[in-house]
C-alpha positions in Angstrom: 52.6 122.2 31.1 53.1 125.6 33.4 55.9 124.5 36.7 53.7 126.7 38.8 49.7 126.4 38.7 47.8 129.1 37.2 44.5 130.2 39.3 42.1 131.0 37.2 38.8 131.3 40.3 38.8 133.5 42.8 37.9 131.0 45.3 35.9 133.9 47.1 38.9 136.4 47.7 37.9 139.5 47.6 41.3 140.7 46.3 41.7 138.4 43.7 37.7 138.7 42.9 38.4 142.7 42.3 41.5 142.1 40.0 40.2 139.1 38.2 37.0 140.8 37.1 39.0 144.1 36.4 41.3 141.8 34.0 38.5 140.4 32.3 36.8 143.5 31.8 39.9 144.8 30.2 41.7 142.1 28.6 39.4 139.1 27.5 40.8 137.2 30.0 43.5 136.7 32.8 47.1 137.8 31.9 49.4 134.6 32.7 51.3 136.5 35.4 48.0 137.6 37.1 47.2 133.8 37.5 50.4 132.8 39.0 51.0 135.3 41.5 47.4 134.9 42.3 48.7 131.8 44.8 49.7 135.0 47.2 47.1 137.5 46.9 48.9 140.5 48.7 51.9 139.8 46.0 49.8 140.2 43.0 48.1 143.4 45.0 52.1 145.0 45.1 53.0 143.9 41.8 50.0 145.3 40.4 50.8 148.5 42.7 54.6 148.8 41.4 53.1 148.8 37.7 50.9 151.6 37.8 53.6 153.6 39.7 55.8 153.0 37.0 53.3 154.0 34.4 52.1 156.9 36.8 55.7 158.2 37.6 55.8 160.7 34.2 59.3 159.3 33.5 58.5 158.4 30.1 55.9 160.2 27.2 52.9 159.2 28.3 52.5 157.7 24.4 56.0 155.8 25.0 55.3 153.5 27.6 53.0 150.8 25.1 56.0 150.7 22.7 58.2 150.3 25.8 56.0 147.3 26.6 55.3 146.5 22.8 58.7 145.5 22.3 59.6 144.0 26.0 57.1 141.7 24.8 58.9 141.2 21.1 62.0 140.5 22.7 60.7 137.9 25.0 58.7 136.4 21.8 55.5 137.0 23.8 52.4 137.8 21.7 51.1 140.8 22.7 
């Protein structure tokens, strides 16, 4: 059982009604961080923010950055 409740509804914001759909569309399904910080809405919106300038920022090969997160994942003995 999670510590911290995961929000899987959007409960009619339109912030997390935009990223939850854009998740689903993508993914299958909500990513478990998504439904945590989804208990502060402008949170998730930064986090969400600070990804995509990371992946934006040209810093790594453009093909690196899924093995970067490939084996972040292994580490962590996450599934990805």
């Amino acid at each position: 059982m999670p510590r911290i409740s995961e929000i899987t509804e959007d409960g009619g914001d339109p912030t997390l009604k935009s990223i939850f759909d854009k998740q689903r569309e993508i993914f299958g399904d909500l990513l478990n961080p998504t439904k945590v910080m989804a208990h502060c809405p402008p949170i998730l919106k930064a986090a969400q923010q600070l990804g995509q300038a990371i992946a934006q920022s040209g810093q790594l090969p453009k093909g690196m950055l899924p093995l970067v997160y490939l084996r972040v994942a292994s580490i962590n003995g996450c599934p990805f």
